[in-house]
C-alpha positions as CSV (number, residue, x, y, z in Angstrom):
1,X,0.0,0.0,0.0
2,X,1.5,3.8,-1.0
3,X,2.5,5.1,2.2
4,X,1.9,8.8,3.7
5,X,4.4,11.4,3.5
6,X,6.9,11.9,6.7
7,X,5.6,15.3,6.5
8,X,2.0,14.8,6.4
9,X,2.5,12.8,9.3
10,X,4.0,15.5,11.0
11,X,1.3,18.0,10.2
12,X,-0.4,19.0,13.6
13,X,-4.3,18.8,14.3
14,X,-5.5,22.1,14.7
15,X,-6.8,22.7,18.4
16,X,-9.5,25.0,16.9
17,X,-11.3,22.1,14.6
18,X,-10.2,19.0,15.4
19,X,-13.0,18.8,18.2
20,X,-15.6,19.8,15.2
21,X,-17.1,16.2,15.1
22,X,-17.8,15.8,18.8
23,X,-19.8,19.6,18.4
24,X,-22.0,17.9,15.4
25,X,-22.8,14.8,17.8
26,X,-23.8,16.9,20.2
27,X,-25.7,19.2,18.4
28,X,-27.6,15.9,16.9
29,X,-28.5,14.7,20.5
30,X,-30.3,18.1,20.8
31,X,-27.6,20.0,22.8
32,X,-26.9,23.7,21.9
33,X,-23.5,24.7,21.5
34,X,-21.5,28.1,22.2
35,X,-18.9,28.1,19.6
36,X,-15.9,29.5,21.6
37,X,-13.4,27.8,20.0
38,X,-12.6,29.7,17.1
39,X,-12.4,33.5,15.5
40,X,-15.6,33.7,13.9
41,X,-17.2,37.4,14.4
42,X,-20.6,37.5,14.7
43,X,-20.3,41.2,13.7
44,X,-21.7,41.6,10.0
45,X,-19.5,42.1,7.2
46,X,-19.7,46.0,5.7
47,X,-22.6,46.5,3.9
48,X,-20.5,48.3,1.0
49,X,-18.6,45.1,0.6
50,X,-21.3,43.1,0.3
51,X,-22.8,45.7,-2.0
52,X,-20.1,45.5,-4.3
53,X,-20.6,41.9,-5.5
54,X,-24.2,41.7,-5.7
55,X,-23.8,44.7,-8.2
56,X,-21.2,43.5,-10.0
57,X,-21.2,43.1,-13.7
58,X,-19.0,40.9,-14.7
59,X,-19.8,38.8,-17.2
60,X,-16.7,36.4,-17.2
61,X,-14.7,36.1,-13.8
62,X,-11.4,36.7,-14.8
63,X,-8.1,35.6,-13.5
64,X,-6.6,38.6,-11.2
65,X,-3.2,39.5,-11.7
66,X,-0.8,37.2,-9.8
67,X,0.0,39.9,-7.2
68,X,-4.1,41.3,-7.0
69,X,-5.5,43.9,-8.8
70,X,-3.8,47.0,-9.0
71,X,-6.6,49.1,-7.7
72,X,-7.2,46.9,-5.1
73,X,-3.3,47.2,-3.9
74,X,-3.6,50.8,-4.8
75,X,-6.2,51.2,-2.6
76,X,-4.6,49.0,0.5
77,X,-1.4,51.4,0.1
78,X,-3.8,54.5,1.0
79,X,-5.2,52.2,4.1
80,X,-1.6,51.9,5.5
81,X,-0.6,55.3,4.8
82,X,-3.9,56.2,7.3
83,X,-2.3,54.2,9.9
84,X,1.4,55.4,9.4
85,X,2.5,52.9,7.2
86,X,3.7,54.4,3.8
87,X,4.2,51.7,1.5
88,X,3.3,51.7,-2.5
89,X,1.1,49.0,-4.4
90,X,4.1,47.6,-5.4
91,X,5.4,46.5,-1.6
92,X,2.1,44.1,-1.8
93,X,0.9,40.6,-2.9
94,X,-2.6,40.2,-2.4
95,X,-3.1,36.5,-1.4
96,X,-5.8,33.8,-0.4
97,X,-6.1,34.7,3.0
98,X,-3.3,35.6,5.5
99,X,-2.6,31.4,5.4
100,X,-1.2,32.1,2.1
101,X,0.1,35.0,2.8
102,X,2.5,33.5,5.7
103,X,3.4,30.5,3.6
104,X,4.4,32.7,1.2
105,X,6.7,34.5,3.2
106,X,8.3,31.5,4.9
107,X,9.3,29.7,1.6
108,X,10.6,32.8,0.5
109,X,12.8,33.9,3.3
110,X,13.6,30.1,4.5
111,X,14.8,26.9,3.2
112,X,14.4,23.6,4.6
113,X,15.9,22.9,8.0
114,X,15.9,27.1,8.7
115,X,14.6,28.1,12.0
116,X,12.2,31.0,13.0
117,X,11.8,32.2,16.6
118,X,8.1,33.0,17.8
119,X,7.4,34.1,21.2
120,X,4.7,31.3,22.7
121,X,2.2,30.7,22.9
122,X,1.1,31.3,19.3
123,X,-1.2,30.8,16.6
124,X,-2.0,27.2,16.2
125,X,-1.6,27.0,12.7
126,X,2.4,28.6,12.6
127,X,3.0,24.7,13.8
128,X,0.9,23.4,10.4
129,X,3.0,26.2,8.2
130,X,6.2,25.9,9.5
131,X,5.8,21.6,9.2
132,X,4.4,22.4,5.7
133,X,7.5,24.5,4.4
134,X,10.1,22.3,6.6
135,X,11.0,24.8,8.9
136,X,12.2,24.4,12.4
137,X,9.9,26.2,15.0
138,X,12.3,27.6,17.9
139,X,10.2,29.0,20.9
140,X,10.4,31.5,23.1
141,X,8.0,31.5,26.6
142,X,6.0,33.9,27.4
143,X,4.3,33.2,30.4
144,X,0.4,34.1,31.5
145,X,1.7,35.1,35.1
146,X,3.5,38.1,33.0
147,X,0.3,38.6,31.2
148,X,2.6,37.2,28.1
149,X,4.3,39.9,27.6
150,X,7.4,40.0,25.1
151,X,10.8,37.7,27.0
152,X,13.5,39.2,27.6
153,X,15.5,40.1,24.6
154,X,18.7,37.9,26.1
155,X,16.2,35.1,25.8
156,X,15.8,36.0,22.1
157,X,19.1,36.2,21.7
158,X,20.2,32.7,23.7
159,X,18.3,30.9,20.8
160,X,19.8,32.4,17.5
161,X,22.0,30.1,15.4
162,X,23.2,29.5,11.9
163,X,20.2,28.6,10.9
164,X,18.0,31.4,12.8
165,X,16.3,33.5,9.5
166,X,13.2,35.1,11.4
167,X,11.2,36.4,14.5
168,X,7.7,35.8,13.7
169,X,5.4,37.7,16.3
170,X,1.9,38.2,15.9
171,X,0.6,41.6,16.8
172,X,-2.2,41.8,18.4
173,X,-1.3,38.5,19.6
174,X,-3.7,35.2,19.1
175,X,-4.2,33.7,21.2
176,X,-3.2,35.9,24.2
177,X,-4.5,39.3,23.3
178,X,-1.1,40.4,23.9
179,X,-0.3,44.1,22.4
180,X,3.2,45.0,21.8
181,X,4.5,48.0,22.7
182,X,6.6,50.7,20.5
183,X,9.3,50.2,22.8
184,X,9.2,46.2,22.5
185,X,8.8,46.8,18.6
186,X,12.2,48.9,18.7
187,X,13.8,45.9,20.8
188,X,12.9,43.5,18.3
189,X,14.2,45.7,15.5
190,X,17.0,46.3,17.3
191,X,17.7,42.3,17.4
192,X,17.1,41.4,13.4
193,X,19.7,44.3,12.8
194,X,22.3,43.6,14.8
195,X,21.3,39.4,13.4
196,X,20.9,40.5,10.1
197,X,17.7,39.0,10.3
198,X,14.0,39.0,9.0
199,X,10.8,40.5,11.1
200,X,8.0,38.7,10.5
201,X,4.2,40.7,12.2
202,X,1.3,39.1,11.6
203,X,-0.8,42.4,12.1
204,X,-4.3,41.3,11.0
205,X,-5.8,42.2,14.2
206,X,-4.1,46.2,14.2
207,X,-7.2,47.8,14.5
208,X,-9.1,45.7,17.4
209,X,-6.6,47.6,20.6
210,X,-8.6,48.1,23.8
211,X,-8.0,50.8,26.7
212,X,-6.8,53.9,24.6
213,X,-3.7,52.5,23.4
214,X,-2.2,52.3,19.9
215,X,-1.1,49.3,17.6
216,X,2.4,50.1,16.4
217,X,3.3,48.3,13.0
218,X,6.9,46.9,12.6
219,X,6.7,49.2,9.1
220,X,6.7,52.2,11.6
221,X,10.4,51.6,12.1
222,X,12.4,53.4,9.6
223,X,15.4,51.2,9.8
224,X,13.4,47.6,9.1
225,X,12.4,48.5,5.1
226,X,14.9,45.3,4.6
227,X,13.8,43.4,7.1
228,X,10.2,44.0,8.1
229,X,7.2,41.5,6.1
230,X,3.8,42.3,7.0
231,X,1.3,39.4,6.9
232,X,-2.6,40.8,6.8
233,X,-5.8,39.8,5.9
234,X,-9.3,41.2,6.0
235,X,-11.0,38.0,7.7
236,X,-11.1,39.7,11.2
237,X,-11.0,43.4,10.3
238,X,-13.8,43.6,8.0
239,X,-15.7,40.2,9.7
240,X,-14.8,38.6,6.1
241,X,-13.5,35.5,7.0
242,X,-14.7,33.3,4.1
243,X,-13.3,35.6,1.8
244,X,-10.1,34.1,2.2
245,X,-8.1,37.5,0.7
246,X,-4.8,38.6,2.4
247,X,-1.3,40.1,1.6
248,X,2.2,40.3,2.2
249,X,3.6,43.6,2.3
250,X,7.6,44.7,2.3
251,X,9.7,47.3,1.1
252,X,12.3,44.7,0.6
253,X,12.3,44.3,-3.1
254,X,13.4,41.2,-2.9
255,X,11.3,39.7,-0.6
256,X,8.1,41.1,-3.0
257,X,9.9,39.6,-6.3
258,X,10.4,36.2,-4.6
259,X,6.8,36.0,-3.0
260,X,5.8,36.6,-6.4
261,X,6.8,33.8,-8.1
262,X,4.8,31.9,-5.2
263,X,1.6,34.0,-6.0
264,X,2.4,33.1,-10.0
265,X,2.4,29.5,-9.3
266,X,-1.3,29.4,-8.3
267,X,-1.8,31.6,-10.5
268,X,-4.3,34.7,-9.0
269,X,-6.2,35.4,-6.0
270,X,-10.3,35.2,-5.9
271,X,-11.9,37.7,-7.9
272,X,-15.1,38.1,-6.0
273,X,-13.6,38.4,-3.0
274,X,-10.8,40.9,-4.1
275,X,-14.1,43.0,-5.3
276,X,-15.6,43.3,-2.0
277,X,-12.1,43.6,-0.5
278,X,-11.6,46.7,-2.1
279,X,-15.3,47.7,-1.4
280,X,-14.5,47.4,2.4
281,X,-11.7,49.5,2.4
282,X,-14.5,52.5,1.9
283,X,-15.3,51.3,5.7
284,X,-16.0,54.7,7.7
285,X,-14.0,54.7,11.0
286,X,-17.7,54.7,12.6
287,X,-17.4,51.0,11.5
288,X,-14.6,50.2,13.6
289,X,-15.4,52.3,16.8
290,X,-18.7,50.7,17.4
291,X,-16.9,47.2,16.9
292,X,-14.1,48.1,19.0
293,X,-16.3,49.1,21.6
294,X,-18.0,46.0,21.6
295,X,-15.1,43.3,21.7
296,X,-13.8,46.0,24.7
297,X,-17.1,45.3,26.8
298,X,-17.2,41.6,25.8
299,X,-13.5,41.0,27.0
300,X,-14.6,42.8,30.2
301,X,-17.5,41.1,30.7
302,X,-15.7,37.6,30.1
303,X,-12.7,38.4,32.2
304,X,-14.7,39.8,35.3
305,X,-17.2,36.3,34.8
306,X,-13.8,33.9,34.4
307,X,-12.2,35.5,37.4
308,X,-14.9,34.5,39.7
309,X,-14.6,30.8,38.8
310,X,-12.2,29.7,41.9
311,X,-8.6,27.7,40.8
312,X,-9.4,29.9,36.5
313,X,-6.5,32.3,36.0
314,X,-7.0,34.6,33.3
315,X,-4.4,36.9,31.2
316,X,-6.6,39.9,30.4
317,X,-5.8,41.0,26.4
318,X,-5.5,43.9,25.1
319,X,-6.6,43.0,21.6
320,X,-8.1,41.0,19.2
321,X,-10.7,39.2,20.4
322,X,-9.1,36.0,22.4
323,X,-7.9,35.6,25.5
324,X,-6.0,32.3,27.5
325,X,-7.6,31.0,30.2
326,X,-5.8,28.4,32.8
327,X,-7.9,25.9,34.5
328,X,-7.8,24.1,37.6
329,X,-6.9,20.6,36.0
330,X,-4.4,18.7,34.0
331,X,-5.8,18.1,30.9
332,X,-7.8,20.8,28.9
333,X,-7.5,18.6,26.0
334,X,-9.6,15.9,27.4
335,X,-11.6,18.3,29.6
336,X,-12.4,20.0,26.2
337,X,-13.5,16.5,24.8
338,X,-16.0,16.0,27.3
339,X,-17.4,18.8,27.2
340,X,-19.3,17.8,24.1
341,X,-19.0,14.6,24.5
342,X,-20.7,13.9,27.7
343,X,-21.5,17.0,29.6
344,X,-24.3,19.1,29.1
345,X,-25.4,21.9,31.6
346,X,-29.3,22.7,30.6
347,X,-29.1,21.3,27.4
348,X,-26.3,23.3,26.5
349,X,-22.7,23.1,26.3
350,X,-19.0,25.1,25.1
351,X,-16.7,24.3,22.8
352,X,-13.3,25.6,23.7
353,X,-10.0,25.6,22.2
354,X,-7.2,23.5,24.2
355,X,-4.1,26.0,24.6
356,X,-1.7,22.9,23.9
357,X,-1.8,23.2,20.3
358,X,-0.9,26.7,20.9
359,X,2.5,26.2,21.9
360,X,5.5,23.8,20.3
361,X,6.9,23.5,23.8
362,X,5.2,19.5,24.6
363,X,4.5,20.2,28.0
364,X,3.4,23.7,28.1
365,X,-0.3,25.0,28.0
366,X,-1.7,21.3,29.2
367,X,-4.1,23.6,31.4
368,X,-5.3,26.0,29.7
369,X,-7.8,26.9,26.9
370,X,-8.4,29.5,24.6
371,X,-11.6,31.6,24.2
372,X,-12.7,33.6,21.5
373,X,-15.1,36.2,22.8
374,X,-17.0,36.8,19.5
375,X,-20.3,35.9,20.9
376,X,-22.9,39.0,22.3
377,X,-22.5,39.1,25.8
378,X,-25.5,37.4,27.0
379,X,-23.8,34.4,25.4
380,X,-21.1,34.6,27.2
381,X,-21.9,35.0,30.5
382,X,-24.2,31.6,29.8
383,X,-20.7,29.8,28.8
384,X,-18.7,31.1,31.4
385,X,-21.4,29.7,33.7
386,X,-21.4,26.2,31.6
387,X,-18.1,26.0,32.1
388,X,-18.4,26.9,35.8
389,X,-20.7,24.1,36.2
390,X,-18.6,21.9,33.6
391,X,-15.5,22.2,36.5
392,X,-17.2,21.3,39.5
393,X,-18.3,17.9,37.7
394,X,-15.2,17.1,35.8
395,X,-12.6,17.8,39.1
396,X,-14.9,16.1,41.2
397,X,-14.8,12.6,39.1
């Protein structure tokens, strides 16, 4: 019989679906679930967006250029320069969603066998990339009692080798909520300089920053144009996840001509979606502050109803929309499991993410889970009380 690649054998599970067929059994017994496992706003996508491909009058759907459409690109470069980024439509590959995007970047910055430093924990699916492009993931702990904030820079600098080609931080962090700082950006430039080094930023959650603080983009620092990529997306920022657009942006010509050839080899991104893409960029700001407002009260609710559980420490975010909670138990994986499985709590249950597949450390995050407040609040305070009730069964087994 053919056999399975070594790789694909390597590729992780995701901690955000792999639970998805214990959620469909219990919603077929009847059991309501709270989806809390994954980033899926419930806040409705632009209205302009949505407008701008039902009017639409294409008659044959076109291949894109390779790198988007350069309205589109043009359009994204005015975006950044709003937010203090000044970067042209040729600094940009539009790409199917930020996935691409960061895959993308790592085959054209590493080779097989490379190794890229990410502060943990991190998005689950760096593990799946990283596996996918043969890359060496090289941690770096952040811990919740610190409210993961960015390590020390000697502990950046303890893990940099030969093969060390990137820092890849995501910023808003997922899944902490962690926000870094201008001065934590300027210590992380300071590192890929003096490494000759690239800086990686995941920055599709820039505009969701709570408490009157400011996102500062690694493209703010005047010195990085050579080192500094950009991965975005407008799955969170415009509530657009199934549109599956994103982009790389650098001023490093090099970098742009080599993620090319990537984009050229499947050929163009999705029409449609590039259409409303460019639509939603005609967002007004009113948009964003009645969202932001919203994900601010929901992580306050959340946090104020998680702390009140006894033996639940919570880090409290300061944006996106997820923040890591650590339970009073050993396994969040299995606890996780039987929570659709077998527990129900008035016919209704959670679905959480298990915070293991969050990390690439093996024994790190066994306690803790991940929760995505992107639920109204009434639905959240009925799963923080679930999962109240969930704990005094499951410890007392």
């Amino acid at each position: 019989m053919p056999s399975i690649s070594t790789k694909g054998q390597a590729m992780p599970e995701s901690p955000i679906r792999k639970l998805v067929p214990y959620a469909e059994d219990a919603k077929k017994r009847g059991t309501s679930v709270y989806h809390l496992n994954i980033g899926q706003p419930d806040i409705k996508t632009p209205k302009c967006a949505l407008d701008a491909v039902k009017r639409n009058d294409l008659d044959i759907i076109k291949y894109s250029r390779s790198e988007g459409s350069v309205v589109y690109r043009s359009k994204l470069s005015s975006y950044y320069a709003q937010n203090d980024i000044f970067v042209k439509a040729e600094n940009i590959v539009v790409t199917t969603g930020g996935s691409e995007a960061l895959l993308f970047a790592f085959g054209s910055v590493m080779d097989v066998g490379d190794e890229v430093i990410i502060p943990e924990p991190f998005y689950a699916n760096y593990n799946g990339f990283s596996t996918a492009s043969g890359v060496n993931v090289v941690p770096v702990i952040s811990k919740i009692e610190d409210n993961f904030a960015l390590p020390p820079i000697e502990d950046f600098e303890k893990l940099i080798t030969n093969k060390t080609k990137a820092i890849l931080i995501c910023n808003p962090g997922n899944p902490t909520g962690y926000l870094y700082s201008k001065e934590e950006i300027k210590k992380l430039a300071a590192i890929v300089i003096k490494h000759d080094l690239f800086l990686i930023a995941d920055e599709v959650y820039r505009e969701f920053v709570y408490d009157e603080t400011e996102h500062y983009s690694i493209l703010q620092e005047n010195d990085l144009d050579r080192h500094a990529i950009i991965i975005d997306s407008v799955s969170k920022r415009y509530s657009m996840c199934g549109a599956r657009i994103g982009c790389v942006v650098s001023k490093n010509e090099e970098v742009i001509e080599t993620v090319l050839k990537f984009a050229q080899a499947r050929l163009s991104p999705p029409t449609y979606a590039q259409i409303a893409s460019e639509a939603a960029l005609d967002t007004p700001q009113s948009y964003f502050d009645e969202v932001i407002n919203e994900y601010a009260s929901r992580r306050d609710l959340l946090i104020s109803e998680l702390q009140k559980i006894d033996g639940v420490k919570v880090a409290k975010p300061r944006g996106a929309f997820y923040c890591i909670a650590e339970l009073p138990l050993k396994n969040a994986d299995a606890f996780a499991q039987w929570l659709l499985e077998v527990f129900d709590y008035q016919n209704k249950t959670i679905m959480v993410a298990p915070a293991a597949g969050f990390y690439s450390s093996p024994d790190l995050g066994l306690n803790q889970i991940r929760i995505a407040y992107v639920l109204k609040k009434s639905d959240l305070i009925n799963s923080v009380k679930i999962l109240k009730e969930a704990l005094k069964v499951y410890t007392e087994q």
